[in-house]
N, C-alpha and C positions, 0 to 999 in steps of 0.2 A: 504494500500500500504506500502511495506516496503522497505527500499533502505542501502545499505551496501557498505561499499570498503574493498578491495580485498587487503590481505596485501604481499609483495613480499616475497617469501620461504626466510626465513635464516636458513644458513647452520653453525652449529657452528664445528670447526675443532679442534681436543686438540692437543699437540705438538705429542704428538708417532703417530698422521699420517702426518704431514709435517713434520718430524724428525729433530726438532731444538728445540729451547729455549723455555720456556711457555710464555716468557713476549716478546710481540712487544710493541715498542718505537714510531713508527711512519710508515704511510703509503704512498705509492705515486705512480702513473697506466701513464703507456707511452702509446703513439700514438696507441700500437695495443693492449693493454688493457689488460696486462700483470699488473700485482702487483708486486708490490713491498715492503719487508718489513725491518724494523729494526731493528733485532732481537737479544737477549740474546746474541746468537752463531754467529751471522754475518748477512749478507746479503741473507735475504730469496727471493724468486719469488714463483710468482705464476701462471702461465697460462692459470686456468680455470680448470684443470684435473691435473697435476703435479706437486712438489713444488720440489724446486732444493735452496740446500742450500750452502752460498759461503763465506766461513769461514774468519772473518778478518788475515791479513797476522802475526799480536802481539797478535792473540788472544783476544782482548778487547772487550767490547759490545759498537756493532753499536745501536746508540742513535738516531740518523737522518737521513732522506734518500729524496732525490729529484729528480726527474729523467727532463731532460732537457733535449729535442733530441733523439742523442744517447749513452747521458753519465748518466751514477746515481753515480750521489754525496752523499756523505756519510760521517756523523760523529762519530769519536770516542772520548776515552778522549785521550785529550792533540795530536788529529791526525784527519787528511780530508784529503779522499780521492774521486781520480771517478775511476769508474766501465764502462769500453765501451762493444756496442755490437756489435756484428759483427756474419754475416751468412757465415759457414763454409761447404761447401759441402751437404748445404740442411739443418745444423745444429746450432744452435743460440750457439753460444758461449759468455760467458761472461770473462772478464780478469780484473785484478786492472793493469791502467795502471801507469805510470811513473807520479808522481805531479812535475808541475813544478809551485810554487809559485812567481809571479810578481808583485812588490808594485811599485804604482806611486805614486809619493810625487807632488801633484799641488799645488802652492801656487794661494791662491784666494786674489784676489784686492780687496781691501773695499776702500769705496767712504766719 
């Protein structure tokens, strides 16, 4: 008797067919299972069949990426941003929107 596991297809993609950077940074898949990457060049996606690349707005390499909801957060140097999505006439679009950074200063009681 013989018994085996079945290993899942990997696909390896080089950058001249998702048309960005060779070095991803970091990865991170929203609610409908879209990818997301951090790329030499910017903000890459993935959707399974397409790849759609979203260039930082200084040009720098996006370093980190995290998607929460419908925002993807994004690190560059010396700058963080989000990315929101939004469906436009049947059309996923993505935008860098406005950062607006808010510090609470709590002071904490010790005892």
């Amino acid at each position: 008797m013989c018994f085996s596991q079945e290993l899942p297809p990997i696909v390896k993609y080089f950058s001249t067919t998702y048309g960005a950077g060779n070095q991803n940074w970091m990865i991170s898949q929203d609610q409908n299972h879209y990818v997301f990457f951090a790329n030499y060049e910017g903000l890459l996606e993935f959707n399974g069949s397409n790849w759609e690349l979203y260039p930082s707005p200084n040009e720098t390499i996006v370093r980190s990426v995290k998607v929460i909801g419908n925002k993807i957060f994004t690190g560059c140097y010396m700058e963080f941003q989000f990315w929101k999505k939004r469906i436009i006439s049947g059309v996923l679009e993505i935008k860098l929107a406005n950062l607006i950074i808010l510090l609470n200063i709590l002071k904490l009681q010790t005892t």
